[in-house]
N, CA, C and O atoms as a Tripos MOL2 file, in Angstrom:
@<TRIPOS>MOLECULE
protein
  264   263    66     0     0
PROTEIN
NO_CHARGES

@<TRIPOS>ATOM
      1 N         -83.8730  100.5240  -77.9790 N.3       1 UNK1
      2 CA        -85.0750  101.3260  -77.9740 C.3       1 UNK1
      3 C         -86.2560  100.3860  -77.7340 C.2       1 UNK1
      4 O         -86.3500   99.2880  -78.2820 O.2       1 UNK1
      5 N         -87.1010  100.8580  -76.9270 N.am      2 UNK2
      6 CA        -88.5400   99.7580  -76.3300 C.3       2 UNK2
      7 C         -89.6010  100.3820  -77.6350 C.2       2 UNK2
      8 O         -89.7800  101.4620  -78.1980 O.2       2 UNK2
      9 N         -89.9420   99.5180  -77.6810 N.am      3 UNK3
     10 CA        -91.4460   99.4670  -78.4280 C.3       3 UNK3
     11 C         -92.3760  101.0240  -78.4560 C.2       3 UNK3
     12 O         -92.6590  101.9180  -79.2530 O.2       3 UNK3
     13 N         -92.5890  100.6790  -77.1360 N.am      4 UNK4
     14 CA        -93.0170  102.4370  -76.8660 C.3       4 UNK4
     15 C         -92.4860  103.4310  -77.9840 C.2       4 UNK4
     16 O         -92.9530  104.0330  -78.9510 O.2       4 UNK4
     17 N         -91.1880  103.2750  -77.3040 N.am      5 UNK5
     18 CA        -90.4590  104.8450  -77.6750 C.3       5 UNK5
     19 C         -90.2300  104.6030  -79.2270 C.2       5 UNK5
     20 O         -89.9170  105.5900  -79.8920 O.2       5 UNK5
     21 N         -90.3490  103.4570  -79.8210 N.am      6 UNK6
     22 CA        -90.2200  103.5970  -81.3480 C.3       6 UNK6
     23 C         -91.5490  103.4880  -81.9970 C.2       6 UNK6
     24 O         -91.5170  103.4970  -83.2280 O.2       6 UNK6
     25 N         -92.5360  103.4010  -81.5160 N.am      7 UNK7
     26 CA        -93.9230  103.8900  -81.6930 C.3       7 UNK7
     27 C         -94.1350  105.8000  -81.4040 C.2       7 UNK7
     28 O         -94.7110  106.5750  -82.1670 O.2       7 UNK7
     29 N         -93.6300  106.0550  -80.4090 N.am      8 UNK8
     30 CA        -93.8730  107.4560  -80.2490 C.3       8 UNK8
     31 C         -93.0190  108.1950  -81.6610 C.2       8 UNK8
     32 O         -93.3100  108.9970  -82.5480 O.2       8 UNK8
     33 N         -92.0550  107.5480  -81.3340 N.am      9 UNK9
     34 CA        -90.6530  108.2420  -82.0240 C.3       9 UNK9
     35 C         -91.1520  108.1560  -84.0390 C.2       9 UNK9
     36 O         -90.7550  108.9510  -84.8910 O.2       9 UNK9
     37 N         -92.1160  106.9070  -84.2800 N.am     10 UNK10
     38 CA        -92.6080  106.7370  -85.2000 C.3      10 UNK10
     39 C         -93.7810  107.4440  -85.5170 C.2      10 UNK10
     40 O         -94.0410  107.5230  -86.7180 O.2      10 UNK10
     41 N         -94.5770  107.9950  -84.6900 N.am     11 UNK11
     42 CA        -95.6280  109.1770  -84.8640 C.3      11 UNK11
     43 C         -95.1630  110.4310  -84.8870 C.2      11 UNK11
     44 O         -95.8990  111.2180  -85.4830 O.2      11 UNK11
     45 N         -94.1350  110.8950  -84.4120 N.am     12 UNK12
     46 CA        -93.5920  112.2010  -84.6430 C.3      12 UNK12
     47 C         -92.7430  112.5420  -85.9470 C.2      12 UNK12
     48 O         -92.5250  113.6840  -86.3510 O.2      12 UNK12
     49 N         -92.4020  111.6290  -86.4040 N.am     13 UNK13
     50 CA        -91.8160  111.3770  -87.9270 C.3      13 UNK13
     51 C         -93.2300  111.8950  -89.0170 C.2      13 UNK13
     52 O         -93.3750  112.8540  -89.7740 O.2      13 UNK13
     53 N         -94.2330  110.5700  -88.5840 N.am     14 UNK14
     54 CA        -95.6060  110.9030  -89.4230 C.3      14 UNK14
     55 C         -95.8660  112.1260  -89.3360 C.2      14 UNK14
     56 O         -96.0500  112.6420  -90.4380 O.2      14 UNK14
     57 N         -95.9850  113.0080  -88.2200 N.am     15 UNK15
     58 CA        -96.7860  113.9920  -88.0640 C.3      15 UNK15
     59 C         -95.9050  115.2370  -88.5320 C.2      15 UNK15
     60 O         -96.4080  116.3610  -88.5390 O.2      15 UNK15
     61 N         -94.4090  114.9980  -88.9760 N.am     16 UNK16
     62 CA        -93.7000  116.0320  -89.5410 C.3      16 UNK16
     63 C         -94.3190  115.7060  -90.8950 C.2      16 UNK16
     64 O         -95.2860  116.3190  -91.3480 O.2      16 UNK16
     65 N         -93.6970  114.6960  -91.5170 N.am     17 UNK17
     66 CA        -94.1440  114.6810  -92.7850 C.3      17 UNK17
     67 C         -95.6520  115.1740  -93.3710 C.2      17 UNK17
     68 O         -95.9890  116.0410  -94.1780 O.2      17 UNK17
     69 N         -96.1840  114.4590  -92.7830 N.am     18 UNK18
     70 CA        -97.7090  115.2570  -92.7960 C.3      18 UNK18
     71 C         -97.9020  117.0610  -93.0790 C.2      18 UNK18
     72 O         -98.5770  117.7070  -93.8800 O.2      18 UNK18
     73 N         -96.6370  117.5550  -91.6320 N.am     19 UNK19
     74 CA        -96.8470  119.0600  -91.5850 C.3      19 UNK19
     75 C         -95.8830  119.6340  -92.9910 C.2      19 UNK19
     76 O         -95.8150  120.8540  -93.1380 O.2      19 UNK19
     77 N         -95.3400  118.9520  -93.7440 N.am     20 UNK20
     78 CA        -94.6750  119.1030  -94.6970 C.3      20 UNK20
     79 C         -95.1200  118.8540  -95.6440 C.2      20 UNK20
     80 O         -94.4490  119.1780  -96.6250 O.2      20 UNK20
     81 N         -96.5850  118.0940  -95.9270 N.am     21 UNK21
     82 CA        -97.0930  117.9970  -97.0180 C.3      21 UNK21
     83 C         -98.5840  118.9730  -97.2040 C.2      21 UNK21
     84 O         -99.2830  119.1730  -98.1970 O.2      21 UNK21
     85 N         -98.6840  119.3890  -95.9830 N.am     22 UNK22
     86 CA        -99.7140  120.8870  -95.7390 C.3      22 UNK22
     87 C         -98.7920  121.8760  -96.3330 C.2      22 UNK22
     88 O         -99.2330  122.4610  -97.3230 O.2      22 UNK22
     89 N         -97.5600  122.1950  -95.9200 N.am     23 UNK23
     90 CA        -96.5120  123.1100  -96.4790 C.3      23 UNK23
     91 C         -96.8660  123.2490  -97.8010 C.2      23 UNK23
     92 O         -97.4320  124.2630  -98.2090 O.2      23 UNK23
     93 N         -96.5540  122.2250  -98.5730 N.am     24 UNK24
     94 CA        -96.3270  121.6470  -99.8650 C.3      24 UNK24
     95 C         -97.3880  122.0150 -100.7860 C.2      24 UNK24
     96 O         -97.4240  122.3010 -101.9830 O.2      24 UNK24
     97 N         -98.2600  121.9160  -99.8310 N.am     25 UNK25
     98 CA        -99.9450  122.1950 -100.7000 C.3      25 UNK25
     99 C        -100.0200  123.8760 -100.6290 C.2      25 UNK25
    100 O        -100.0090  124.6660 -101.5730 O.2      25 UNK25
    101 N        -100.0790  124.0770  -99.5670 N.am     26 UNK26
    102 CA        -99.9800  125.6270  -99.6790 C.3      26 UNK26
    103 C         -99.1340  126.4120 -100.4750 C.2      26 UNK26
    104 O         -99.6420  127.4190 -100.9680 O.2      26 UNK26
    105 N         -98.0890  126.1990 -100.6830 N.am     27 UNK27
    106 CA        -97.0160  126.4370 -101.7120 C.3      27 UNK27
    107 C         -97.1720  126.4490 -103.1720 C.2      27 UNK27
    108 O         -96.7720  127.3310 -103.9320 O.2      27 UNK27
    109 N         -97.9170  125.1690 -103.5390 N.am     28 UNK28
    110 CA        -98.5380  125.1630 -104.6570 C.3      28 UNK28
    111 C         -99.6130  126.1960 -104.7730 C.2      28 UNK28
    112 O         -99.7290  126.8230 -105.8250 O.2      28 UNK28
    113 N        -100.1900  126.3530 -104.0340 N.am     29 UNK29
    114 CA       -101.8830  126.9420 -104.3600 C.3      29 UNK29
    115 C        -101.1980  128.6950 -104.4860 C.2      29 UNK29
    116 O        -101.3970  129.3010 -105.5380 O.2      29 UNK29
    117 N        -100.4930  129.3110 -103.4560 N.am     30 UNK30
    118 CA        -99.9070  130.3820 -103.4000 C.3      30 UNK30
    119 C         -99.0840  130.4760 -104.8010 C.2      30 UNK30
    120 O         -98.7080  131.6220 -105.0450 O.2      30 UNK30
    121 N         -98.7670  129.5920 -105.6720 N.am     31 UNK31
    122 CA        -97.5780  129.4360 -106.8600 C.3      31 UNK31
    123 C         -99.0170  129.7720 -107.8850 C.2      31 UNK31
    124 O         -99.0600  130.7050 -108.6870 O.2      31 UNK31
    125 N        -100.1610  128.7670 -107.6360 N.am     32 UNK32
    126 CA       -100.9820  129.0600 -108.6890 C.3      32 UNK32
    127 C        -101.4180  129.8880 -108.5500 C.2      32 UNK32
    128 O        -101.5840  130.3760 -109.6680 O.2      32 UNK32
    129 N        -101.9220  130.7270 -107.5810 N.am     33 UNK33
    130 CA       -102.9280  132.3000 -107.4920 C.3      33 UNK33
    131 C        -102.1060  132.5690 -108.1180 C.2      33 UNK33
    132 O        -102.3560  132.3550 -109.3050 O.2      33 UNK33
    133 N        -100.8010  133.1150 -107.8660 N.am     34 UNK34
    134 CA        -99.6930  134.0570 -108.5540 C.3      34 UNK34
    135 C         -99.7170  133.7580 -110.2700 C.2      34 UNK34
    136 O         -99.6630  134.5570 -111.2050 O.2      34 UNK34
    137 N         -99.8250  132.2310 -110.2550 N.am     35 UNK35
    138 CA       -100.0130  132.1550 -112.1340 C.3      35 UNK35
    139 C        -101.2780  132.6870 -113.1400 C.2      35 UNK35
    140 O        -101.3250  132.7240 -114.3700 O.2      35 UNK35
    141 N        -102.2970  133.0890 -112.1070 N.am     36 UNK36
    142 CA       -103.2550  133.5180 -112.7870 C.3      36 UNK36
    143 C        -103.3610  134.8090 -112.4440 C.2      36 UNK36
    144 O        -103.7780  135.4290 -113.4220 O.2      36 UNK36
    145 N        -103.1460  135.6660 -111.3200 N.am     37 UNK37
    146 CA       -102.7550  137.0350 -111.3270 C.3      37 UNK37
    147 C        -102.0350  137.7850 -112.4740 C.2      37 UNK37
    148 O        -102.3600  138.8060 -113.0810 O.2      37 UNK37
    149 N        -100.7450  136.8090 -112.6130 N.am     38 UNK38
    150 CA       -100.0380  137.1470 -113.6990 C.3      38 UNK38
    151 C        -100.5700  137.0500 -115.4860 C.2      38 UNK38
    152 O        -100.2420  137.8430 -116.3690 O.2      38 UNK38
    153 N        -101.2990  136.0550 -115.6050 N.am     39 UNK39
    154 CA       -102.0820  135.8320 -116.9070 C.3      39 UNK39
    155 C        -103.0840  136.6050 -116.6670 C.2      39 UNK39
    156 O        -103.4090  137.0960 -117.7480 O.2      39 UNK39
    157 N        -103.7020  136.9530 -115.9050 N.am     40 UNK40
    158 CA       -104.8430  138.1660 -115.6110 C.3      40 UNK40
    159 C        -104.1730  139.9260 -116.2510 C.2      40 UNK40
    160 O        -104.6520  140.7950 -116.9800 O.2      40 UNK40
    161 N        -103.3530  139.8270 -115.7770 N.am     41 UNK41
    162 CA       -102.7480  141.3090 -115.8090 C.3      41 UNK41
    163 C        -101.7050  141.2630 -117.6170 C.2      41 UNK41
    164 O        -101.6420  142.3570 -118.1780 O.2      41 UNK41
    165 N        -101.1500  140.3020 -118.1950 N.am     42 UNK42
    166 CA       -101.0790  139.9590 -119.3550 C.3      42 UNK42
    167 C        -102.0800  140.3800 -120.0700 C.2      42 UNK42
    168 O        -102.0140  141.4860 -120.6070 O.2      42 UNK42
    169 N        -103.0570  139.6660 -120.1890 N.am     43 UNK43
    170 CA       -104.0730  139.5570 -121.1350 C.3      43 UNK43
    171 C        -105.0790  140.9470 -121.0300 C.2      43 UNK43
    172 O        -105.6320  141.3700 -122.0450 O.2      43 UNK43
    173 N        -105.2510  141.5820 -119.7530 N.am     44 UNK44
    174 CA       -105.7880  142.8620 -119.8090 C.3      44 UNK44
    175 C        -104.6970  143.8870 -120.3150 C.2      44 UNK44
    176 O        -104.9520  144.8050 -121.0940 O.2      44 UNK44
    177 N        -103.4380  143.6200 -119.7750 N.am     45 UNK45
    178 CA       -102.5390  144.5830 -120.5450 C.3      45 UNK45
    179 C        -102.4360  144.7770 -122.3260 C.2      45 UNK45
    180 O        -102.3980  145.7750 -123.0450 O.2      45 UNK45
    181 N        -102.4150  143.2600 -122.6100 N.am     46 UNK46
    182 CA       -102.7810  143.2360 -124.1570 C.3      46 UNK46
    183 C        -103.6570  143.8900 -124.9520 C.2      46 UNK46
    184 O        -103.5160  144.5550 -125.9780 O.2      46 UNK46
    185 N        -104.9970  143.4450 -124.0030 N.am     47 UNK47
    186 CA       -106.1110  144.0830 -124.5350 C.3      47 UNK47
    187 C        -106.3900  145.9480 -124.5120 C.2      47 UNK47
    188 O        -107.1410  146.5990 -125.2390 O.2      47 UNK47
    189 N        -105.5320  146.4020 -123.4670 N.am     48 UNK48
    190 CA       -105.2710  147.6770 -123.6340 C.3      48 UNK48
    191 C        -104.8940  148.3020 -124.7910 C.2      48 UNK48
    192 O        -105.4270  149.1780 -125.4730 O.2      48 UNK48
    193 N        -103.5170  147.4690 -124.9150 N.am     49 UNK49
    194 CA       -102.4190  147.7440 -126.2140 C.3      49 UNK49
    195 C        -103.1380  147.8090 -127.6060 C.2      49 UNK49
    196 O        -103.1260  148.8060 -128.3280 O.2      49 UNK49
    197 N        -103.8310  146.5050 -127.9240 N.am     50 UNK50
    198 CA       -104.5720  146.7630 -128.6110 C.3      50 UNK50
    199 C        -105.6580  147.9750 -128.9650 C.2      50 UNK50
    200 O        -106.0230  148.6120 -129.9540 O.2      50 UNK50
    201 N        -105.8980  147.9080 -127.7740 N.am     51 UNK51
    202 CA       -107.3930  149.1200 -127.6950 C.3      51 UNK51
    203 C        -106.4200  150.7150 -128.4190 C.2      51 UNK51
    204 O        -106.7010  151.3550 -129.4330 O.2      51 UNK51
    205 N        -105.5150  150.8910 -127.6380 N.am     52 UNK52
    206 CA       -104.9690  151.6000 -128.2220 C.3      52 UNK52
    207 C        -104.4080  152.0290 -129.6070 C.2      52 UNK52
    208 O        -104.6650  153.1920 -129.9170 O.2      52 UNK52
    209 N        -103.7080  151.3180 -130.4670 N.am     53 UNK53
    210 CA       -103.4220  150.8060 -131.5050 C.3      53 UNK53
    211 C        -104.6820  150.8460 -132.3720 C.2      53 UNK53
    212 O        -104.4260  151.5560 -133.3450 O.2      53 UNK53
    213 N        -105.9060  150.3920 -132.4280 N.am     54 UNK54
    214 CA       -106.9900  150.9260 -132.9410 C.3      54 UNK54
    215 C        -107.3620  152.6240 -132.9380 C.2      54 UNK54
    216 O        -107.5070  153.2650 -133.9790 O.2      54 UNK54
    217 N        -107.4840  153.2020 -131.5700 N.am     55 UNK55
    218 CA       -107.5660  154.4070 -131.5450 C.3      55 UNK55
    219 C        -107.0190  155.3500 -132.4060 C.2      55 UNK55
    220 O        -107.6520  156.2110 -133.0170 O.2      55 UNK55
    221 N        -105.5220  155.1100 -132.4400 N.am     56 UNK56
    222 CA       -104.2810  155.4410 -133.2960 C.3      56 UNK56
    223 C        -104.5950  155.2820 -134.8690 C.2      56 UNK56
    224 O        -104.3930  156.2890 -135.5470 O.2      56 UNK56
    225 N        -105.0460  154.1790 -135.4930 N.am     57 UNK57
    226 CA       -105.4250  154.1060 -136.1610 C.3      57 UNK57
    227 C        -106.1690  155.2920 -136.9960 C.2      57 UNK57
    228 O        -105.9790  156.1280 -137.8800 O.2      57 UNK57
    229 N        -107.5360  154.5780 -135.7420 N.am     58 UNK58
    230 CA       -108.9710  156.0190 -136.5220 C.3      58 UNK58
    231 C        -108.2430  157.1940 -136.6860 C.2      58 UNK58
    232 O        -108.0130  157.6550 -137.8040 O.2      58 UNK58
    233 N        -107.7430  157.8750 -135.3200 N.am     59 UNK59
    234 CA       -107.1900  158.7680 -135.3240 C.3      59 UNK59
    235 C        -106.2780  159.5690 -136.5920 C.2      59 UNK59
    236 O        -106.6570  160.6990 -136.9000 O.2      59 UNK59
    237 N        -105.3220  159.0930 -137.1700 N.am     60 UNK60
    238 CA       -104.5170  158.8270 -138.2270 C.3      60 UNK60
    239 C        -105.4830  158.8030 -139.6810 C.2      60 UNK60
    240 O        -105.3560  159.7140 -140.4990 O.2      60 UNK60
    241 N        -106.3520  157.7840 -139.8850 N.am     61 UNK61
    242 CA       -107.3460  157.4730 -140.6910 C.3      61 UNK61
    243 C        -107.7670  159.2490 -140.6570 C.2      61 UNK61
    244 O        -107.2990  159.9880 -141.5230 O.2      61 UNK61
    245 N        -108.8040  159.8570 -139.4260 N.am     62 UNK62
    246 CA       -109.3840  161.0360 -139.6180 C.3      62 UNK62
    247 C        -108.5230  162.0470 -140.3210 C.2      62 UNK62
    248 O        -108.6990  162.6120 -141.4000 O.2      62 UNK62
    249 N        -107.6510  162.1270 -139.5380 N.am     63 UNK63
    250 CA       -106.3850  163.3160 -139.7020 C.3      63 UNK63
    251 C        -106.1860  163.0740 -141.2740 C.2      63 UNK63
    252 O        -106.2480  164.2170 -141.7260 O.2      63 UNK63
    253 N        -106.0090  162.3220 -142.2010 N.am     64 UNK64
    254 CA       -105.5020  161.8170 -143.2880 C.3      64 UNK64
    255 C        -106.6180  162.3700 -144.5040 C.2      64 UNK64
    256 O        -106.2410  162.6570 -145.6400 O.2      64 UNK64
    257 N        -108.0040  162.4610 -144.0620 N.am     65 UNK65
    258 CA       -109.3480  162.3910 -144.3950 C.3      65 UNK65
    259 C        -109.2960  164.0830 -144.4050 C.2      65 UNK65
    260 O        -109.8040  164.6050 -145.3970 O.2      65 UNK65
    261 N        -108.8630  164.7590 -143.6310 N.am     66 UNK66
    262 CA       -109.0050  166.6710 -143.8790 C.3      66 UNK66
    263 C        -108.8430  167.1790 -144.6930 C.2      66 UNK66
    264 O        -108.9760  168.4030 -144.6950 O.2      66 UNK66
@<TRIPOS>BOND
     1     1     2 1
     2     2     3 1
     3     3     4 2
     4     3     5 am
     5     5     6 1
     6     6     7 1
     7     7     8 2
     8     7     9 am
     9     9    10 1
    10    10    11 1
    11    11    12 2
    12    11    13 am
    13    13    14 1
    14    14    15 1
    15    15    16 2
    16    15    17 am
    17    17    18 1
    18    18    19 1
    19    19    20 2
    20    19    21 am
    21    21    22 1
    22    22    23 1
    23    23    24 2
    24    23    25 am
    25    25    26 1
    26    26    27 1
    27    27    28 2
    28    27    29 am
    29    29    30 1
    30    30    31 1
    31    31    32 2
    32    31    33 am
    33    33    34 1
    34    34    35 1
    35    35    36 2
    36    35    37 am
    37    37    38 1
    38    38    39 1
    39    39    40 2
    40    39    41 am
    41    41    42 1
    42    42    43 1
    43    43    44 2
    44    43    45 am
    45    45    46 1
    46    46    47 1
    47    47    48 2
    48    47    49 am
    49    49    50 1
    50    50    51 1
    51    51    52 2
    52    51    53 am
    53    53    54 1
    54    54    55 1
    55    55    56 2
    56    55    57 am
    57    57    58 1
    58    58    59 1
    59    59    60 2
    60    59    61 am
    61    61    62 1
    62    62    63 1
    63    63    64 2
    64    63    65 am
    65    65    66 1
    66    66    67 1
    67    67    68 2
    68    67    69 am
    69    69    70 1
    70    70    71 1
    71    71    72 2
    72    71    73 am
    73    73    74 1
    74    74    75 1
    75    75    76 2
    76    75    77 am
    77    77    78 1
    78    78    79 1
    79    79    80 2
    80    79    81 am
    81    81    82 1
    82    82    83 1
    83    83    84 2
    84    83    85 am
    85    85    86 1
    86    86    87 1
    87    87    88 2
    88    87    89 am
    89    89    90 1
    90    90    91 1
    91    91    92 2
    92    91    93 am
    93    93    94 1
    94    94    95 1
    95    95    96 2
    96    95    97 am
    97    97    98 1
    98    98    99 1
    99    99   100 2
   100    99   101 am
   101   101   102 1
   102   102   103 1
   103   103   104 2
   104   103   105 am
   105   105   106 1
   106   106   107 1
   107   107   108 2
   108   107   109 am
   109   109   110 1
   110   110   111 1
   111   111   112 2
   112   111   113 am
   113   113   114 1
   114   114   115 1
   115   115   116 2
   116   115   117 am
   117   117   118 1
   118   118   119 1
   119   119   120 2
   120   119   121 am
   121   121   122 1
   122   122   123 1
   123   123   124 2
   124   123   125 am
   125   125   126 1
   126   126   127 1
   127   127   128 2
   128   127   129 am
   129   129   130 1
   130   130   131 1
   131   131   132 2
   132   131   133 am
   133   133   134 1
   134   134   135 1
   135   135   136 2
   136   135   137 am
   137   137   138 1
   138   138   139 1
   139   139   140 2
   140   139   141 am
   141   141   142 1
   142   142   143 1
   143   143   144 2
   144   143   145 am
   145   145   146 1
   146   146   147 1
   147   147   148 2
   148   147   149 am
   149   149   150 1
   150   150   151 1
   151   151   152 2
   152   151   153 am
   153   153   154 1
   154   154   155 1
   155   155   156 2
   156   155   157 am
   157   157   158 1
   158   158   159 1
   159   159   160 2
   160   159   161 am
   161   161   162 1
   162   162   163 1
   163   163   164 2
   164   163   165 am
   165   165   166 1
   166   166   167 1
   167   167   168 2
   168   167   169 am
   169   169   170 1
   170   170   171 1
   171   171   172 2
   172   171   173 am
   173   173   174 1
   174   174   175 1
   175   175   176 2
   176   175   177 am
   177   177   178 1
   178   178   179 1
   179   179   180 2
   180   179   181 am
   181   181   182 1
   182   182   183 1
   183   183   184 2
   184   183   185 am
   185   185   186 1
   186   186   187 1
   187   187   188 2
   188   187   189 am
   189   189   190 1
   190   190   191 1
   191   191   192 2
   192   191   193 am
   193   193   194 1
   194   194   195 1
   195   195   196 2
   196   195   197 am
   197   197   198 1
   198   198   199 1
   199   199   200 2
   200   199   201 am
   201   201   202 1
   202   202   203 1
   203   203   204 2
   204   203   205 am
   205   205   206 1
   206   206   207 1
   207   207   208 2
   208   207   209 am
   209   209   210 1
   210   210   211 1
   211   211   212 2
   212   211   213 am
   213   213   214 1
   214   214   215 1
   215   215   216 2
   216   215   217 am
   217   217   218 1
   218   218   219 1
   219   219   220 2
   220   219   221 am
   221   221   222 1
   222   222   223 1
   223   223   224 2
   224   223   225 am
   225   225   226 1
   226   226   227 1
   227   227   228 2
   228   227   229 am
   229   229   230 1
   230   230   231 1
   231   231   232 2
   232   231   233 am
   233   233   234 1
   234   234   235 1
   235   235   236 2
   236   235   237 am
   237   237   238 1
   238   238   239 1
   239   239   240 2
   240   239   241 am
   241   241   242 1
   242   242   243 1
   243   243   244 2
   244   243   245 am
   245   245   246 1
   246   246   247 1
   247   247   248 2
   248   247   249 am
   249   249   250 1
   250   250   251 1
   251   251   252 2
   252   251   253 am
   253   253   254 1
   254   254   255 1
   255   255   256 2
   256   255   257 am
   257   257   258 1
   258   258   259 1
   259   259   260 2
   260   259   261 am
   261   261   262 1
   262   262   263 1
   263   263   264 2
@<TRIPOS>SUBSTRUCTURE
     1 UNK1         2 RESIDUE 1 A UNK
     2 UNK2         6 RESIDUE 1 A UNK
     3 UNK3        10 RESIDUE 1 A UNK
     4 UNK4        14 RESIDUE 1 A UNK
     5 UNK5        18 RESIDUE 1 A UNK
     6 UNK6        22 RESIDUE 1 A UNK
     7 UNK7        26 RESIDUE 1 A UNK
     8 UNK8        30 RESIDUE 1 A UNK
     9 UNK9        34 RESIDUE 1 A UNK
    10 UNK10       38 RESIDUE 1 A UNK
    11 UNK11       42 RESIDUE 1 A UNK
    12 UNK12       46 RESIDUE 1 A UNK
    13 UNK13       50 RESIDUE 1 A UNK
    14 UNK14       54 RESIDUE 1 A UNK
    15 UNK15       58 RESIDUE 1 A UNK
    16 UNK16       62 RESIDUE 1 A UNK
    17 UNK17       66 RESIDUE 1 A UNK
    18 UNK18       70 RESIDUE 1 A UNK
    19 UNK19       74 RESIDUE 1 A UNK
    20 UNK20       78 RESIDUE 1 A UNK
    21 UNK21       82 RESIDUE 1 A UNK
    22 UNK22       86 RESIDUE 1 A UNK
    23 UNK23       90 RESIDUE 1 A UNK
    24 UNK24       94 RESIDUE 1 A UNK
    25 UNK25       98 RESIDUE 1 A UNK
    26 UNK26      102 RESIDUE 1 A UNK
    27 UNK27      106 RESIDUE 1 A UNK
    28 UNK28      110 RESIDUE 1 A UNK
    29 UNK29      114 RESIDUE 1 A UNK
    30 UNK30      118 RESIDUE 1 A UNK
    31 UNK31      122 RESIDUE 1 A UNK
    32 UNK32      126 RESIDUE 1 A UNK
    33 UNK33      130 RESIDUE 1 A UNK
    34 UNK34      134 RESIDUE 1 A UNK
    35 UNK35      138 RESIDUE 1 A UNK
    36 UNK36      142 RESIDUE 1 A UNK
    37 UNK37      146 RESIDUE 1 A UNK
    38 UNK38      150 RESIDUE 1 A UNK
    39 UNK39      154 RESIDUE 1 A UNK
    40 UNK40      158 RESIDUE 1 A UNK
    41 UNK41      162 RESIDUE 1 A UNK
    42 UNK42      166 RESIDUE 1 A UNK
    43 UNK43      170 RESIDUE 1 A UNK
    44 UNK44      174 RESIDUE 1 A UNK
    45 UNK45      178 RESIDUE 1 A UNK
    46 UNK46      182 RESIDUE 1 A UNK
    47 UNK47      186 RESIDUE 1 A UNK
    48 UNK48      190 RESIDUE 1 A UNK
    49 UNK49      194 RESIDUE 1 A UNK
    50 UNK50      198 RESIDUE 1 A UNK
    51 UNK51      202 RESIDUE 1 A UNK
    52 UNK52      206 RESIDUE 1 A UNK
    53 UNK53      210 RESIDUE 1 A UNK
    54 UNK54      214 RESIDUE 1 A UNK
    55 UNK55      218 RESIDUE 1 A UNK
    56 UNK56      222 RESIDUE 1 A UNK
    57 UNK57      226 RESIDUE 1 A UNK
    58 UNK58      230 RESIDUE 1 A UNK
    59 UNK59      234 RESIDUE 1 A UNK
    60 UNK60      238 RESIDUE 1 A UNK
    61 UNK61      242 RESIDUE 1 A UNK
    62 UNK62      246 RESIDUE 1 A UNK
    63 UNK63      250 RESIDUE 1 A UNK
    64 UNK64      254 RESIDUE 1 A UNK
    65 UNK65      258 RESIDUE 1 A UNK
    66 UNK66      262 RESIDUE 1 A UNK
C-alpha cells in the first residue's frame, strides 16, 4: 500500500468514527429527553393521585359530619 492510499484509507476510518460518535451523542440526548418525559409524567401523575386522595378524604370527612 503507497502512502497515499494509507493516508486516504486513514481519513475514511476517521471520518466513520467521527460519524459514530455524532450517532452516539444523539442517542444519548434522545435517551435523556425520554428520561425526563418519563419523570415529568411520574411526578404529575403522583401529584394527581394525591390530589385525589385528599378530595376523598374531605369528601368522607363531610359525609361523616351529616
Amino acid at each position: 500500500m503507497k502512502t497515499g492510499e494509507a493516508r486516504q484509507r486513514y481519513e475514511e476510518i476517521v471520518e466513520v468514527i467521527e460519524t459514530f460518535d455524532k450517532g452516539k451523542k444523539r442517542a444519548a440526548g434522545a435517551v435523556a429527553l425520554t428520561a425526563i418525559l418519563l419523570a415529568l409524567a411520574t411526578m404529575m401523575s403522583h401529584r394527581t393521585h394525591t390530589e385525589t386522595v385528599i378530595i376523598e378524604g374531605e369528601r368522607n370527612t363531610q359525609w361523616g359530619e351529616l
